[in-house]
C-alpha positions in Angstrom: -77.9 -88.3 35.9 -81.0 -85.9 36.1 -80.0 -84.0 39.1 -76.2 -83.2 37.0 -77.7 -81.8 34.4 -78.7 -78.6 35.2 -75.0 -78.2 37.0 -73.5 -79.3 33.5 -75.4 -77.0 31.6 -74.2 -73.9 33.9 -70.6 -75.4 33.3 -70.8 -75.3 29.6 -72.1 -71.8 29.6 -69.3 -70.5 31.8 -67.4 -71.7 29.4 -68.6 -70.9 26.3 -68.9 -67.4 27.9 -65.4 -67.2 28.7 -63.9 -68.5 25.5 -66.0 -65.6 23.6 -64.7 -62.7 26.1 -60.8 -64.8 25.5 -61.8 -64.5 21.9 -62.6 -60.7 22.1 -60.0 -59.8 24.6 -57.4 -60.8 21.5 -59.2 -59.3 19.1 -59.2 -55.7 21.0 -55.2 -55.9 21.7 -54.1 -54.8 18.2 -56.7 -52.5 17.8 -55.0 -51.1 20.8 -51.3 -51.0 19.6 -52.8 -49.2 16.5 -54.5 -46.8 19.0 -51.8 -46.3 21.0 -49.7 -46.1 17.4 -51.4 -42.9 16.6 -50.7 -41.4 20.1 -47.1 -42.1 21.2 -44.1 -42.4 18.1 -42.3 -45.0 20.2 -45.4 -47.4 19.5 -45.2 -46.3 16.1 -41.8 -47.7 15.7 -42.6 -50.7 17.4 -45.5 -51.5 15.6 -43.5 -51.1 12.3 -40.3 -53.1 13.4 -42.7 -56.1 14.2 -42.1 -56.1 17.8 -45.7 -56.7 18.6 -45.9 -60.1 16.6 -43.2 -61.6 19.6 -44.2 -59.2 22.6 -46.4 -57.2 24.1 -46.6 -55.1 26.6 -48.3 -56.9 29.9 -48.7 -60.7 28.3 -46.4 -63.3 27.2 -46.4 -63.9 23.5 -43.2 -66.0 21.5 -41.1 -63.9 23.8 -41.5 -62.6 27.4 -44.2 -59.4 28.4 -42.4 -55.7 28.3 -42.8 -55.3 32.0 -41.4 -58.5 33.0 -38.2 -57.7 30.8 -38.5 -53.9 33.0 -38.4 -56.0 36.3 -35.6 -58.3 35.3 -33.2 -55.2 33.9 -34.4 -53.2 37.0 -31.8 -51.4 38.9 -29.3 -52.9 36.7 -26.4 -50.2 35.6 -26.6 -51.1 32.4 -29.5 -52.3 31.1 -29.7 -49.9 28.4 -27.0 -51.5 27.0 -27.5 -55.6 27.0 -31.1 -54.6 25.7 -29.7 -52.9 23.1 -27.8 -55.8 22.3 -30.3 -58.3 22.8 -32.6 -56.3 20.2 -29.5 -56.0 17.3 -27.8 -59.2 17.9 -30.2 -61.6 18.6 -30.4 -63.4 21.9 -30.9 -66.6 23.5 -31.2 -68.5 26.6 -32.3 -65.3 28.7 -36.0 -66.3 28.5 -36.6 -69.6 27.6 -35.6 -71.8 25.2 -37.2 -70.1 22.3 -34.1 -67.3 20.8 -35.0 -64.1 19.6 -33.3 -63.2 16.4 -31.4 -60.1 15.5 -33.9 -57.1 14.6 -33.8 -54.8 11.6 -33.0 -51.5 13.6 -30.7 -48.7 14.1 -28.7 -48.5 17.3 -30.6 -45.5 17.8 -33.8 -47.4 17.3 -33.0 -50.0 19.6 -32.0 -47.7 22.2 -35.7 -46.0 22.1 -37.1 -49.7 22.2 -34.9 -50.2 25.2 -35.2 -46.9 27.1 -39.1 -47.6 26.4 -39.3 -51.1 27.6 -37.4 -50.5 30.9 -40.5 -47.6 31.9 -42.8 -50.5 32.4 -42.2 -51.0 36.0 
């Protein structure tokens, strides 16, 4: 039991390092979204829709990661279209079996959400 205890020790710290740098890695995002706010209008209106509660940009949250929504709708004609959809009418079934409800934006809004989301290739 001696000669596993120095080994167990190094496990626990490893871990108790890497639960503090989990812990300050989601602590920094929405400072980021509130950086990023201040920079670029389209994360502005993001930011005050809500969308950042569900998504974000390169992680799963509730709903799926802006850039893997970017890959699926890639090279599709009209993507613009069913995002737009998806973001005024709700959707479900696309990504799971958690829907997403219908948001409270303008056509015009949602097309700027979408247009956005499909540059994260």
């Amino acid at each position: 039991m001696k000669k596993f205890l120095p080994l167990l020790s190094l496990v626990f710290i490893f871990s108790c390092e890497g639960q503090q740098a989990k812990k300050e890695k989601t602590e920094e995002a929405p400072k980021k979204v509130q950086e990023q706010a201040e920079l670029d209008p389209i994360y502005k209106l993001a930011d005050s829709k809500g969308c950042f509660a569900c998504h974000d940009i390169d992680r799963r949250k509730v709903g799926p990661a802006y850039r893997d929504v970017a890959k699926k709708y890639a090279g599709k004609e009209n993507a613009v279209e069913e995002l737009v959809k998806s973001i005024t009418k709700g959707s479900m079934g696309k990504w799971g079996s958690i829907p997403m409800a219908p948001q409270a934006v303008t056509k015009e809004e949602a097309r700027k959400l979408a247009e956005w989301i499909l540059s994260f290739k």
